[in-house]
Residue frames as qw, qx, qy, qz and C-alpha x, y, z in Angstrom:
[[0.000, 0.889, 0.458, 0.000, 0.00, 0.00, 0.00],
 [0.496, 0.391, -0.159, 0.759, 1.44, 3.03, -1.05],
 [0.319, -0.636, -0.547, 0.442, 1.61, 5.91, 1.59],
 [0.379, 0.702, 0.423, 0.429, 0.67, 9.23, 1.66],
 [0.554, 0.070, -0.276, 0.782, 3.10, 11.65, 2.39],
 [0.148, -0.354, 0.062, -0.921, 1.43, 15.08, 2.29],
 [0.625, -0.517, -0.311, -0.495, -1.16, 13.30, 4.56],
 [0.798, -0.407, -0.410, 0.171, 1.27, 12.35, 6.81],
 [0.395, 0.309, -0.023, 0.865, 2.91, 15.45, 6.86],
 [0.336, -0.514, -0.050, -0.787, -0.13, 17.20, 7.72],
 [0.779, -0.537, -0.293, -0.138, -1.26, 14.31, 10.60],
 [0.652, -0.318, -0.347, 0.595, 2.53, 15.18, 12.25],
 [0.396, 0.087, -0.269, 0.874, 2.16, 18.23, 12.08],
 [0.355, -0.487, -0.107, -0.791, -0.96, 18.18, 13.98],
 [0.832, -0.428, -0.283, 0.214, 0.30, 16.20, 16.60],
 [0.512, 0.127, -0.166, 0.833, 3.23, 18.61, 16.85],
 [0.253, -0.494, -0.179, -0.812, 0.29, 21.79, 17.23],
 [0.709, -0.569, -0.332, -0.250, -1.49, 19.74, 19.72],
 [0.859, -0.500, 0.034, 0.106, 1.03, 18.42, 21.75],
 [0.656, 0.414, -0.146, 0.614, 4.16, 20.19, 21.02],
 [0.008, -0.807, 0.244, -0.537, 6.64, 22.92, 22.63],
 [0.164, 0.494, -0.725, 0.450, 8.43, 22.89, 25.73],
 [0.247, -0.171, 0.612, -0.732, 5.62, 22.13, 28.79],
 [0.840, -0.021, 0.000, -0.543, 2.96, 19.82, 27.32],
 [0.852, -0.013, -0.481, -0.206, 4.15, 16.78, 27.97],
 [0.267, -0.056, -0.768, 0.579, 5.89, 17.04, 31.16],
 [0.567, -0.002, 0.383, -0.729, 1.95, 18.35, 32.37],
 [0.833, -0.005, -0.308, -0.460, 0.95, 15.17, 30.73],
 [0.543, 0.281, -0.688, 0.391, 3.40, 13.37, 32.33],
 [0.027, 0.229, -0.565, 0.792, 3.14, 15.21, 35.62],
 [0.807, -0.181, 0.033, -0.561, -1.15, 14.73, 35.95],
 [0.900, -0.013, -0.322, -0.294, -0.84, 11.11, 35.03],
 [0.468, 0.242, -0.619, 0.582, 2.04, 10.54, 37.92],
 [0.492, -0.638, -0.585, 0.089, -0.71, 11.98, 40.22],
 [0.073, -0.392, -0.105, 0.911, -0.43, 16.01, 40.70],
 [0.201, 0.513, 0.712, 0.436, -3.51, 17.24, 40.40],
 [0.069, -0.943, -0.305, 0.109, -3.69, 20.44, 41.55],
 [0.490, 0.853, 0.016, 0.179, -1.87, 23.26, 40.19],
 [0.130, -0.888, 0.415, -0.152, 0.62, 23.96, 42.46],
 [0.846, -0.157, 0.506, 0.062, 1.22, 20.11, 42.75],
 [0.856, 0.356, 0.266, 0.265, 1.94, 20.10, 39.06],
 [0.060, 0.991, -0.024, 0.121, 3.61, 23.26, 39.15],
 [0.424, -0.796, 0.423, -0.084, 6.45, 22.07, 41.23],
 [0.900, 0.064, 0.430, 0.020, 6.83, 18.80, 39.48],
 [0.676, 0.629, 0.119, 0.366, 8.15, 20.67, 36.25],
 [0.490, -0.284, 0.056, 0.822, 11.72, 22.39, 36.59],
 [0.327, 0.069, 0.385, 0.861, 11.02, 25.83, 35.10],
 [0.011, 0.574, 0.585, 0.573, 7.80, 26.51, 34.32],
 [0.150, -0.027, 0.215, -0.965, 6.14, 29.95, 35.68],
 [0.244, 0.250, 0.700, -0.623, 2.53, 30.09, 36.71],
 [0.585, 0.595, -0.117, -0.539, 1.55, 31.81, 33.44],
 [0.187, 0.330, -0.860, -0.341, 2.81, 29.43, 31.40],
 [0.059, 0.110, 0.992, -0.016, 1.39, 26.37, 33.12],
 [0.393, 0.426, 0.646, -0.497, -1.88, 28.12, 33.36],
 [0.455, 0.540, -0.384, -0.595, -1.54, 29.23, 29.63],
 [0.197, 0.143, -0.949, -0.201, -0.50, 25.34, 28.52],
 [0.221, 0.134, 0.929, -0.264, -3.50, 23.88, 30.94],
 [0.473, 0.506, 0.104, -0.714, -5.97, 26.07, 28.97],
 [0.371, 0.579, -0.384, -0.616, -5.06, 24.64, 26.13],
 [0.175, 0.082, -0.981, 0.007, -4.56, 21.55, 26.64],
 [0.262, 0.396, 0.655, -0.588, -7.94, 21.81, 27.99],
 [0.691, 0.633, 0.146, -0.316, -10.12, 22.82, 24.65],
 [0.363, 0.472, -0.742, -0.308, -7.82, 20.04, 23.12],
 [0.891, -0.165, -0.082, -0.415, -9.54, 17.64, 25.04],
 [0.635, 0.175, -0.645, 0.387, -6.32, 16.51, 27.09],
 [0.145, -0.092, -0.670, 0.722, -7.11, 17.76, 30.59],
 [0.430, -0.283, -0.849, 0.121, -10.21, 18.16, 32.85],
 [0.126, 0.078, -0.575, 0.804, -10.53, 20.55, 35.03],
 [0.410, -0.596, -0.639, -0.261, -13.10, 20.48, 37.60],
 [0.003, -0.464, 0.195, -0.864, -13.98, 23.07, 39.94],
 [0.566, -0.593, -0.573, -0.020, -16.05, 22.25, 43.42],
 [0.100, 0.618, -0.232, 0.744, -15.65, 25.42, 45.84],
 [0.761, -0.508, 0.022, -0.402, -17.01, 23.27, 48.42],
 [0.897, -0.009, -0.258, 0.360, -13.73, 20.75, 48.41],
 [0.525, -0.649, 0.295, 0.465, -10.70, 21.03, 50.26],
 [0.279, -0.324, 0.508, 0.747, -9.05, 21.39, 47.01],
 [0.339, 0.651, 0.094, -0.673, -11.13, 23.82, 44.81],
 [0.592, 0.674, -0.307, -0.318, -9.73, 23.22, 41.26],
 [0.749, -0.238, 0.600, 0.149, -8.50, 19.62, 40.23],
 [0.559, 0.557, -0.420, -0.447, -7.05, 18.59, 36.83],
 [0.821, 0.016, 0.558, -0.121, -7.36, 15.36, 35.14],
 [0.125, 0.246, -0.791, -0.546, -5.76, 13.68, 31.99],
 [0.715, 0.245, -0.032, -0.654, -8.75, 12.59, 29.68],
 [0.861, -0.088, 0.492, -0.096, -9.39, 9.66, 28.27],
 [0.594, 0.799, 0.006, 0.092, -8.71, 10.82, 24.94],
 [0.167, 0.766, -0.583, 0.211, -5.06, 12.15, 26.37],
 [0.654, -0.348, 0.654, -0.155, -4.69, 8.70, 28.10],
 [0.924, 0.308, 0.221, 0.047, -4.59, 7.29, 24.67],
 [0.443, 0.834, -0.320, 0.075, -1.10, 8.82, 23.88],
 [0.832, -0.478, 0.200, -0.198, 0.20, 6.99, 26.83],
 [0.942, 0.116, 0.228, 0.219, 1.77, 4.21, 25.10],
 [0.551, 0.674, 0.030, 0.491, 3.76, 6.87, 22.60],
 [0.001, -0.901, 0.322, -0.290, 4.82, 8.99, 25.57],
 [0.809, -0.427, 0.386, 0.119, 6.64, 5.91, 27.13],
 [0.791, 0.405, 0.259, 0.378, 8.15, 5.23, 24.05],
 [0.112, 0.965, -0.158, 0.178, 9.13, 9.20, 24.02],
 [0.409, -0.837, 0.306, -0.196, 10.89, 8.35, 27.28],
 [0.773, -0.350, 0.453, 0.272, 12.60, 5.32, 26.96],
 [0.554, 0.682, 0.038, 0.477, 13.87, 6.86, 23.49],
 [0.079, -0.868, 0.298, -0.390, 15.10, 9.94, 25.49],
 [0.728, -0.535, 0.429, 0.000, 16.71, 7.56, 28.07],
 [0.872, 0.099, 0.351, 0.327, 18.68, 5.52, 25.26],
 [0.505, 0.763, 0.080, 0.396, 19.33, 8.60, 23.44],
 [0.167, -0.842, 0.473, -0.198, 21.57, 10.20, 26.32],
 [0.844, -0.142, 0.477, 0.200, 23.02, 6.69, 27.03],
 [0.764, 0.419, 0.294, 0.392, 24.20, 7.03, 23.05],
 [0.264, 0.899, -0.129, 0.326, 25.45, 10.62, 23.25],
 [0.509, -0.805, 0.305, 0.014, 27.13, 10.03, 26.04],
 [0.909, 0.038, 0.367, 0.195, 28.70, 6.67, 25.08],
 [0.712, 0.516, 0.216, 0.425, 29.89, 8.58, 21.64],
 [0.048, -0.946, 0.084, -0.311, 31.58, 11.22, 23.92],
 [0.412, -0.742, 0.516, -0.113, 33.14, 9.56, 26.11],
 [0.894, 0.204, 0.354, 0.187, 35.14, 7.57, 23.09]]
């Protein structure tokens, strides 16, 4: 079967839109590790700033990856949640990671030679 480039061109680089840049996947990472409240996930990520994470959770929010539910009556007011939808990428961000874990193993390795 042949394949079709310009369609796959266009389907990575709308996974790259969705789920690209520096801070969406360590907040996918960081919910599905259990931090669900902002400041929980906040601290989890080296770097990020308040605006940021609340700029990334928006979005990731009307992408149908995160949740958020509000109950002003809980001890903890505002919760986020990885969706089911963003629980289906799962598999690919493990793969991310144990790529990224072999890939510094190999740079190193070809440095220190």
């Amino acid at each position: 079967m042949e394949r079709n480039q310009k369609e796959e061109v266009q389907a990575l680089q709308d996974t790259i839109d969705v789920l690209g840049g520096k801070w969406k996947l360590p907040i996918i990472n960081s919910i599905c590790n259990g931090n669900h409240r902002f400041k929980e996930i906040q601290q989890s990520i080296p770097g990020i700033t308040s605006r940021m994470l609340s700029k990334e959770l928006k979005d990731m929010e009307a992408n149908n990856l995160v949740k958020r539910t509000e109950d002003r009556d809980a001890k903890i007011a505002i919760v986020y949640e990885s969706t089911d939808y963003c629980r289906s990428f799962g598999p690919i961000i493990l793969e991310m990671i144990n790529w990224g874990i072999a890939h510094r193993k190999h740079i190193k390795n070809r440095v220190e030679k």
